[in-house]
C-alpha positions, 0 to 999 in steps of 0.5 A: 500500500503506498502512502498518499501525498495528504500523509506526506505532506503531514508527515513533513509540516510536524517535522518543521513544527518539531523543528521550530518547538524543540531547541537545541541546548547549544544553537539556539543560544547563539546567533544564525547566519544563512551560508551563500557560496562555497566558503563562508567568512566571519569577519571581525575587527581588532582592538582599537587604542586611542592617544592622548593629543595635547600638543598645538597642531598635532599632526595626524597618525591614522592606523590600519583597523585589524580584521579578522576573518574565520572559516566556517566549515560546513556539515551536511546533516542527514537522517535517513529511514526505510520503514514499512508501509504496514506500519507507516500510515499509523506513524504518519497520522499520530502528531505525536509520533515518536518517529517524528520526534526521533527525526528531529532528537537526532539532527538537534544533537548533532547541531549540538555536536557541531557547535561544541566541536566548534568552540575548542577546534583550530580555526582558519583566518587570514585573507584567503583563510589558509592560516590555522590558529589553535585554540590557545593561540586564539586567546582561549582558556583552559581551566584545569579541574581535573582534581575537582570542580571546586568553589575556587575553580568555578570562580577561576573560570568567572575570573577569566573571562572578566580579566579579558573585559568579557561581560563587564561594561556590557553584561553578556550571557555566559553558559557552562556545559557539563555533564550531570556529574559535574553537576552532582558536585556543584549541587554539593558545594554550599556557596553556590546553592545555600541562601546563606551565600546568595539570594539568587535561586539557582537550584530548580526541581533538583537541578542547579540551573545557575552557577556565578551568574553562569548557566547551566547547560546539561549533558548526559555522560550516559549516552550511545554518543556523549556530546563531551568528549571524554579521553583517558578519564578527562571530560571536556566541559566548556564555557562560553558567551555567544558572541564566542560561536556562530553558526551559520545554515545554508540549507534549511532542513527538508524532508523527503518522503518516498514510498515504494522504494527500489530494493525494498519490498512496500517500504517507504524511505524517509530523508531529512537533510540539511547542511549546517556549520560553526565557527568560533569567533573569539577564543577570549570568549571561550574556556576549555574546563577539563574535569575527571569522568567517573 
């Protein structure tokens, strides 16, 4: 039995309705940029300093503004299903079909994915984007918990970004990402959760939602695909504002349906495709927080 174009066309609106519904914990936090062409370029300006002139008749001394310019690369993300036409029209016809919200589970993670890879990974600047600049070279931080994410260490991690002028003058968001072991321990540190220390209430339905002003993101460290990496007992928990990452699409999510499809006796073939990709924009802006996995 095939599957009829109405289906079909249900089937791909709840896709975009899920799409629109269900936010990735990282991306929709940061500023989206449509990709036009081949490469995309972030382009940025450098500091600029200004100088006392006091004496009569100074003479001029304009300088060459800094720009930087970031490659973003992109990543083409698919999902892609053969299901059998038996069990397809029940599928298409419940909006709340856990194949629908599976689809979409999967491409949020990866966007998620993308993004934390991002904001640590070497980026390509200069001109003709052909010059590799490491993630401490680009003024990134790394804070080195791996003895434990204490009270001094959240506060290092505060520190660092207020020494770079990050959030001061102009208050800007500043997330941490961590696993729920990381949590487990800021739950368990009295001055970031007692109101004898603050008033802010930064403990909802058992989970610490803020740390120093700092929200937090969660990651299970328990799933088939870890978003933070973990090698030789380090995890890699991260920090950052979002003016330190862009993501940028160049190609908004489509779906395809097909049913009967070759090779495969009353099936239909599913496809949801799309091409995102990140840069990070200013190392100053992110940190790097190592912590021991459990």
């Amino acid at each position: 039995m095939a599957v009829d174009t109405a289906l079909i066309t249900q089937f791909s609106n709840l896709l975009h309705v899920k799409a629109q519904q269900m936010k990735t914990r990282l991306m929709g936090k940061c500023p989206i940029k449509p990709i036009t062409g081949d490469n995309f370029a972030y382009d940025g300006t450098g500091l600029l300093t200004a100088r006392t002139v006091n004496d009569r008749n100074p003479l001029i001394n304009p300088v060459n503004p800094d720009y930087t310019r970031r490659k973003m690369t992109r990543d083409r993300v698919i999902v892609e299903l053969i299901v059998d036409n038996r069990d397809v029209r029940g599928m298409f016809e419940d909006p709340t079909s856990k194949l629908v919200d599976d689809c979409m589970f999967a491409i949020m993670r990866k966007a998620d994915k993308i993004g934390i890879t991002a904001l640590t990974a070497a980026v390509l600047t200069g001109k003709d984007m052909d010059t590799s600049v490491s993630f401490a070279t680009d003024g990134g931080q790394t804070v080195d918990a791996t003895a434990g994410l204490t009270f001094a260490k959240m506060l290092e991690i505060n520190s660092n970004f207020k020494k770079n002028e990050v959030g001061i003058d102009i208050p800007e968001a500043i997330y941490l990402g961590m696993s729920e072991q990381e949590e487990s321990t800021l739950l368990n540190i009295s001055q970031l959760t007692s109101g004898d220390f603050s008033r802010d209430y930064v403990v909802e339905k058992g989970k610490i939602i803020r740390a120093l002003g700092m929200d937090i993101i969660l990651f299970g460290s328990g799933a088939d695909v870890p978003q933070l990496s973990v090698a030789s007992a380090v995890r890699d928990n991260f920090a950052f504002t979002p003016k330190g990452l862009m993501y940028g699409m160049s190609k908004q999510f489509s779906v395809k349906v097909e049913s009967d499809y070759p090779g495969y006796v009353e099936s239909t073939y599913i496809q949801v495709l799309g091409e995102i990709g990140a840069v990070r924009t200013d190392g100053q802006r992110v940190q790097k927080v190592q912590t021991t996995a459990t």
